[in-house]
C-alpha positions in Angstrom: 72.7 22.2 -36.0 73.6 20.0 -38.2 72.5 17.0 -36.5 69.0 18.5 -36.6 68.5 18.8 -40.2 69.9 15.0 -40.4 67.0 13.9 -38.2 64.2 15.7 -40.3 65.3 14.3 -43.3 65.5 11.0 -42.2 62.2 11.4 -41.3 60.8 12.5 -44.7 61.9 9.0 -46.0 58.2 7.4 -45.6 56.9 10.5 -48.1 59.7 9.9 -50.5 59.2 6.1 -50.6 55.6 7.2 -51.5 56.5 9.1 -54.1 59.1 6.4 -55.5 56.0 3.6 -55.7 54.2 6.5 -57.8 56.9 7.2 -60.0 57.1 3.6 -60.6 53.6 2.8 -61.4 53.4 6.3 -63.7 56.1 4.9 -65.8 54.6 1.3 -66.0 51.3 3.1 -67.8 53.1 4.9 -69.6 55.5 2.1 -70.8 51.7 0.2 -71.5 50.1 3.3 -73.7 53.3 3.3 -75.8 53.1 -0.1 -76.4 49.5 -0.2 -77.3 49.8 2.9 -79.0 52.6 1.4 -81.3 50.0 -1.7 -81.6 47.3 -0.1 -82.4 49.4 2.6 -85.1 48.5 0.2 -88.4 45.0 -0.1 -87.8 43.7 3.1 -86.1 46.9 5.5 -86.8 44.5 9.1 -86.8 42.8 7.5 -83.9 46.2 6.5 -82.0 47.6 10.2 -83.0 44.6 11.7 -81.1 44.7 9.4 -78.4 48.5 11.0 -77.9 48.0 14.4 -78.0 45.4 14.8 -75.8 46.5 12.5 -73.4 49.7 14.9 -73.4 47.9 18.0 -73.4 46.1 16.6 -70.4 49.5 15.6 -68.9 50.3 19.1 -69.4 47.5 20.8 -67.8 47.7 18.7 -64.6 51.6 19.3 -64.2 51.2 23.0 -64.6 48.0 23.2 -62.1 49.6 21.0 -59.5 51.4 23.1 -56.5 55.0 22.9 -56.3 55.5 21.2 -52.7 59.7 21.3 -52.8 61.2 23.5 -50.4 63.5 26.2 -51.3 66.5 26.4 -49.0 67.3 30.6 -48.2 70.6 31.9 -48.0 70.7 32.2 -44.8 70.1 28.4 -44.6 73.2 27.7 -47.4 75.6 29.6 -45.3 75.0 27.9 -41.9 75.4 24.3 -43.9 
């Protein structure tokens, strides 16, 4: 039994791979708005302030709308591991 979840989540190591490169890339244009944002501060600062807050409200809005695709393991599932 064991052996058989083993082999199903080797498989799922393409999709996590995936999801690594995106993680990687969503933290490099983050890392580059907070660096422009603390660049452009002095000379724009109510503009820059905008600029955050709605790019964090629309952060917001797309986490909660996305679907949660993580699998919940049962209790019957627990036990038998």
């Amino acid at each position: 039994m064991k052996h058989r979840l083993l082999i199903t989540n080797y498989q799922k190591g393409g999709e996590n791979m995936d999801n690594l490169f995106q993680y990687v890339l969503h933290y490099v244009l983050l890392t580059i708005m907070v660096v422009g944002a603390l660049l452009l501060f002095p000379f724009f600062p109510k503009f820059v302030l905008f600029l955050a807050f709605f790019i964090m409200l629309g952060i917001a809005i797309i986490i909660s709308t996305r679907e949660d695709t993580t699998q919940k393991e049962n209790r019957v599932q627990r036990v038998k591991l």
